[in-house]
ROVO-811301 format. One line per 8 residues: number of its first residue (from 1); for each residue x negated, y negated, z negated of C-alpha. Coordinates in pm, 1 decimal, padded with zeros to 6 digits. Layout:
N
NUM) X/Y/Z ~ ... $
end
This chain:
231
1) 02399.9/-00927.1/-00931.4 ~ 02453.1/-00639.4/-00609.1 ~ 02143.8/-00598.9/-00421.9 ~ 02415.9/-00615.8/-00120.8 ~ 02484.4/-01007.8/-00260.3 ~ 02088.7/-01082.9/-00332.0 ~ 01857.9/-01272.8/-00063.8 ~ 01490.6/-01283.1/-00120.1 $
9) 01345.9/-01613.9/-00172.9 ~ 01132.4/-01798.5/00062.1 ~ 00921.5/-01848.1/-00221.7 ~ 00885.3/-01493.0/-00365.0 ~ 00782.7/-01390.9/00019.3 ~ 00515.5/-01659.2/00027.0 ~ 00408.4/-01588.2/-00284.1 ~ 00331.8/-01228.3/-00239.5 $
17) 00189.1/-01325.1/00131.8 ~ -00059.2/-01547.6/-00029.4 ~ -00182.1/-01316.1/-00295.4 ~ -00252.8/-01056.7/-00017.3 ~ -00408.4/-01317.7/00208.6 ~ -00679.9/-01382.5/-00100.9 ~ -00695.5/-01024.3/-00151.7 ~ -00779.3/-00934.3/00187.6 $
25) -01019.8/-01211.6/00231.3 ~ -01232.1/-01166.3/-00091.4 ~ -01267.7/-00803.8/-00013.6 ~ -01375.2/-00859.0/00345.1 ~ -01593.3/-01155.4/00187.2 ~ -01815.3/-00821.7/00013.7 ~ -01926.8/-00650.7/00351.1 ~ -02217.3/-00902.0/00463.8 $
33) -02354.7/-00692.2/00691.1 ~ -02036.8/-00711.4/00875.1 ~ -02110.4/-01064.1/00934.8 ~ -01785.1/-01211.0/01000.2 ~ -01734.7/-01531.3/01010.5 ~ -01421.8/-01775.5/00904.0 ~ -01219.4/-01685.4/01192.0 ~ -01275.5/-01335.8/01098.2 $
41) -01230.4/-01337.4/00724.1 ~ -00926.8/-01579.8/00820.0 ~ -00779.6/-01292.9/01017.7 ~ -00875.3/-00993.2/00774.0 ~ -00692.8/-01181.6/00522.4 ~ -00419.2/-01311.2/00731.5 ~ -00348.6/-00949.6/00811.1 ~ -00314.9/-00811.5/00465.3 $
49) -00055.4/-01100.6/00378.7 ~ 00131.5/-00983.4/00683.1 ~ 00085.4/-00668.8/00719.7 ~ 00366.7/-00499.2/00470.7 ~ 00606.2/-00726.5/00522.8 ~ 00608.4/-00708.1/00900.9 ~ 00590.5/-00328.9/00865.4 ~ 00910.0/-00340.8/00607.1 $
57) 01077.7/-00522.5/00878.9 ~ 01019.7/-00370.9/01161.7 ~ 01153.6/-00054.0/00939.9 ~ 01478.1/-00253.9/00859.9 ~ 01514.8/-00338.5/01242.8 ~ 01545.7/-00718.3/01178.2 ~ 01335.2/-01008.1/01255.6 ~ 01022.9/-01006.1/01071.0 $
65) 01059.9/-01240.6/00818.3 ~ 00660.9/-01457.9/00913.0 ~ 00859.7/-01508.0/01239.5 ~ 01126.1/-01710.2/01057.8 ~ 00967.0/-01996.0/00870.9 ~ 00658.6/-02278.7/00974.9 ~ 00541.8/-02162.1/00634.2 ~ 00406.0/-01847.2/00642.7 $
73) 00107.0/-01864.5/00893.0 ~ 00004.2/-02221.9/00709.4 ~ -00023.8/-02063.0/00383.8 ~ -00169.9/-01696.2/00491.6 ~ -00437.5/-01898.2/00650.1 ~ -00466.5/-02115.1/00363.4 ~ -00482.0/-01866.8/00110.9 ~ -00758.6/-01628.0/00334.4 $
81) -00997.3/-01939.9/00327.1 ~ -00942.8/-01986.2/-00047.4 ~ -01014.1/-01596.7/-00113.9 ~ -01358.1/-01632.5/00124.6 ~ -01450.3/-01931.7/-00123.4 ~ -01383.3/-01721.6/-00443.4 ~ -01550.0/-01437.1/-00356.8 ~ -01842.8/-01620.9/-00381.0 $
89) -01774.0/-01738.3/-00726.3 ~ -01609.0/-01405.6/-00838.9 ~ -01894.3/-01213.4/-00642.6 ~ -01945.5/-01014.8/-00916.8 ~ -01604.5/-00955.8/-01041.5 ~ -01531.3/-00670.5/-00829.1 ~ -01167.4/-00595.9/-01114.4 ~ -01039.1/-00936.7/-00985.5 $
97) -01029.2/-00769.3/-00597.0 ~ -00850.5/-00448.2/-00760.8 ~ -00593.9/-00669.3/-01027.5 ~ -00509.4/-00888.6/-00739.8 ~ -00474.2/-00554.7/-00500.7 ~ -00242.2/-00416.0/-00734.5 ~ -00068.3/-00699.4/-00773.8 ~ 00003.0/-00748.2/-00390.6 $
105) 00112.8/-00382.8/-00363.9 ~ 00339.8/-00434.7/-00673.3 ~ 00499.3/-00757.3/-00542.2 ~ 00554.1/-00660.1/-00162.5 ~ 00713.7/-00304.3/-00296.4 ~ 00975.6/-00507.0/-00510.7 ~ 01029.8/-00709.1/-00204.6 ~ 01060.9/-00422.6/00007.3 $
113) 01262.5/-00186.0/-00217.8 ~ 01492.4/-00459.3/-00288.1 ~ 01546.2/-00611.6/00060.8 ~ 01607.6/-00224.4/00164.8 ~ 01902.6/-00195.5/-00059.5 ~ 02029.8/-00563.4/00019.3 ~ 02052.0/-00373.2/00337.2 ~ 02225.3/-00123.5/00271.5 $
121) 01992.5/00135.3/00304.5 ~ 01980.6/00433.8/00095.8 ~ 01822.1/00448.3/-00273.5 ~ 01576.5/00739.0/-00121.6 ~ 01462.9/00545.0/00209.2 ~ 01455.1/00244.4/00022.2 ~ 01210.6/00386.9/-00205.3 ~ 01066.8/00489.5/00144.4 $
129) 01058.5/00122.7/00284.8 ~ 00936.3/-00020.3/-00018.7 ~ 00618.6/00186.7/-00049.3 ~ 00524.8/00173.9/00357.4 ~ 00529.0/-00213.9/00248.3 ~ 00302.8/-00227.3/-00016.6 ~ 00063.6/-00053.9/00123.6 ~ 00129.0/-00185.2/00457.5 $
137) -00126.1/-00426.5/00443.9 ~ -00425.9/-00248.0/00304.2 ~ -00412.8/00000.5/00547.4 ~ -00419.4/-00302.3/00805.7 ~ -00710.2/-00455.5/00642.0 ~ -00900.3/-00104.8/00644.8 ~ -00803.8/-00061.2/01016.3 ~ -00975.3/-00421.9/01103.8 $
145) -01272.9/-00333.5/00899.7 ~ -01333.5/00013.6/01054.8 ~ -01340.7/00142.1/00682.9 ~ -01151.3/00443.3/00602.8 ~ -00793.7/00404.5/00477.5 ~ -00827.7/00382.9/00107.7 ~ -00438.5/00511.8/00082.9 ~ -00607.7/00842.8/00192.3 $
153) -00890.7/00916.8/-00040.5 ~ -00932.0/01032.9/-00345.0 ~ -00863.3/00813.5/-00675.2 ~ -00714.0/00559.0/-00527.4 ~ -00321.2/00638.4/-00629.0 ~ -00161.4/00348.1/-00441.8 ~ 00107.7/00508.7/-00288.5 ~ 00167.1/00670.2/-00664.7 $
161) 00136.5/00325.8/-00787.7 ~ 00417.0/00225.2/-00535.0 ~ 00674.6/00550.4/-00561.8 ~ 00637.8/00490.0/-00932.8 ~ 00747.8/00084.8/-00931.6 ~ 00990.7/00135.1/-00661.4 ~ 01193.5/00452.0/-00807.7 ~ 01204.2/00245.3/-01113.8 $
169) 01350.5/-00054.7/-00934.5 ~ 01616.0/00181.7/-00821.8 ~ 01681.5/00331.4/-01118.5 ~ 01738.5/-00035.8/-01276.5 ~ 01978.8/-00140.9/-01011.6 ~ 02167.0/00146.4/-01029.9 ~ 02206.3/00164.9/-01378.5 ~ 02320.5/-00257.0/-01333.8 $
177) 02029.3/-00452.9/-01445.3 ~ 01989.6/-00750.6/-01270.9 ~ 01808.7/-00732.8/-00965.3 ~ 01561.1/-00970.5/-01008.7 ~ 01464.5/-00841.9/-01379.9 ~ 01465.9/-00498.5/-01214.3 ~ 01182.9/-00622.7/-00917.5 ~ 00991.3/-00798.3/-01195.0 $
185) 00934.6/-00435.4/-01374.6 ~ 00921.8/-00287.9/-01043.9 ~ 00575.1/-00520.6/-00998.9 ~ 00479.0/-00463.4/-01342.0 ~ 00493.0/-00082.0/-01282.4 ~ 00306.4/-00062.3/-00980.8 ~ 00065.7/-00347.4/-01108.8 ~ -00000.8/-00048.2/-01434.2 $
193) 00011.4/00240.3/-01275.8 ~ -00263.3/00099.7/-01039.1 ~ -00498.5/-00055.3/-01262.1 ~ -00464.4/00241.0/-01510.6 ~ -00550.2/00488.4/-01255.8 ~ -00876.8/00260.3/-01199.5 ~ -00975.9/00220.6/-01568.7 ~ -00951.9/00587.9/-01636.4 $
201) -01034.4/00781.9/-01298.7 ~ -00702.3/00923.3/-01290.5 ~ -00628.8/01061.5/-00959.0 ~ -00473.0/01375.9/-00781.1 ~ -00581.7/01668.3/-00714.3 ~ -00892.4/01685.4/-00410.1 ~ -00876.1/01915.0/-00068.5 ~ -01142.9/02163.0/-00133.3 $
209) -01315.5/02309.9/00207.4 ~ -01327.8/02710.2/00221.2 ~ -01678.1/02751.4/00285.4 ~ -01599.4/03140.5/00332.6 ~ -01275.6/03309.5/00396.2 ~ -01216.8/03643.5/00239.7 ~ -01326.3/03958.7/00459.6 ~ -01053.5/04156.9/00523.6 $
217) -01105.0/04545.8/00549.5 ~ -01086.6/04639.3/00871.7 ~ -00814.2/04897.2/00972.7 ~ -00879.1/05283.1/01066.5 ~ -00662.8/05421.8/01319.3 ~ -00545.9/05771.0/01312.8 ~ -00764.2/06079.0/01498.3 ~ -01055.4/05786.4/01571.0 $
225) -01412.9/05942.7/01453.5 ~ -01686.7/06057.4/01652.8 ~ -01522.8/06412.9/01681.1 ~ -01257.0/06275.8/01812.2 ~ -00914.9/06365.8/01741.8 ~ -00765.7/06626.4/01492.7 ~ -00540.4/06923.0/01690.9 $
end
């Protein structure tokens, strides 16, 4: 099956809308001195369902696909509430936050990558789209919660996570697997690389601050001294 000929299923979309909406609501659920209450955790996690694919959209210049269906607001709201309740039960599970985090970056960058080619787009930018989507939505959920953007610090490797599953969807479709085997690995890729990177600290290198800058020596001009110049 061409990309060109493939259509993402309603189904797929929802599914990977929902995961993020638990996602985002179970890890605003941790912050209780926030103090948010259902409308906001609703929102937080409402947000992180919607936030990649709305951002892979507006990068494809077509109608964002939430906007398309009575489904997708129902069931980001439904699946925020559900995360709020199971962070309570998983409180202290804090690997079931980062497997279902991975997971939402692994699904919405197959989605992504793959709607991208179905596009037409190139194999490059759709690498390009497909990352900006899975990460879309954290960096949504970070913005809400005034935290700082866990894309940009150190250890956190989920754009890596995402360049690695997407490039390998590529690489599948070009070489003619199937598309839909070739978004599964795409997930399962990401979904690895992620939760890898967690279990063993793996992460790039960090911006060091120059507390000092080298002194320079400072140059000595011709004929200066205190006799002055040399006849």
């Amino acid at each position: 099956m061409h990309p060109a000929a493939f259509v993402i299923p309603v189904w797929a979309d929802l599914l990977a809308i929902a995961i993020g909406g638990v996602q985002g609501a179970m890890f605003a659920a941790q912050f209780r001195d926030r103090r948010l209450d259902l409308l906001g955790i609703a929102i937080i996690g409402v947000a992180t369902g919607f936030g990649g694919g709305i951002l892979r959209d507006l990068l494809l210049n077509v109608l964002p696909a939430a906007l398309k269906s009575n489904w997708y607001l129902p069931v980001a709201t439904a699946a925020a509430l559900t995360g709020m309740l199971l962070a309570r039960i998983f409180a202290r599970l804090s690997h079931v936050i980062t497997a279902l985090d991975a997971l939402t970056i692994g699904l919405f960058g197959a989605i992504g990558t793959t709607k991208a080619l179905a596009l037409g787009v190139g194999e490059v930018p759709a690498i390009f789209v497909g990352v900006l989507s899975a990460v879309g939505g954290s960096i949504l959920r970070d913005m809400l919660l005034a935290l700082p953007i866990a894309l940009m610090h150190v250890g956190s490797l989920y754009a890596i996570a995402a360049v690695a599953g997407s490039t390998s969807l590529v690489v599948l479709v070009a070489l003619g697997v199937n598309v839909l085997v070739a978004a599964v690995v795409c997930t399962v890729v990401t979904f690895g690389v992620r939760e890898l990177a967690v279990l063993f600290n793996w992460r790039l290198p960090e911006q060091r601050t120059i507390d000092r800058l080298p002194r320079l020596p400072r140059p000595r001009l011709r004929g200066s001294g205190t006799g002055g110049a040399r006849r």
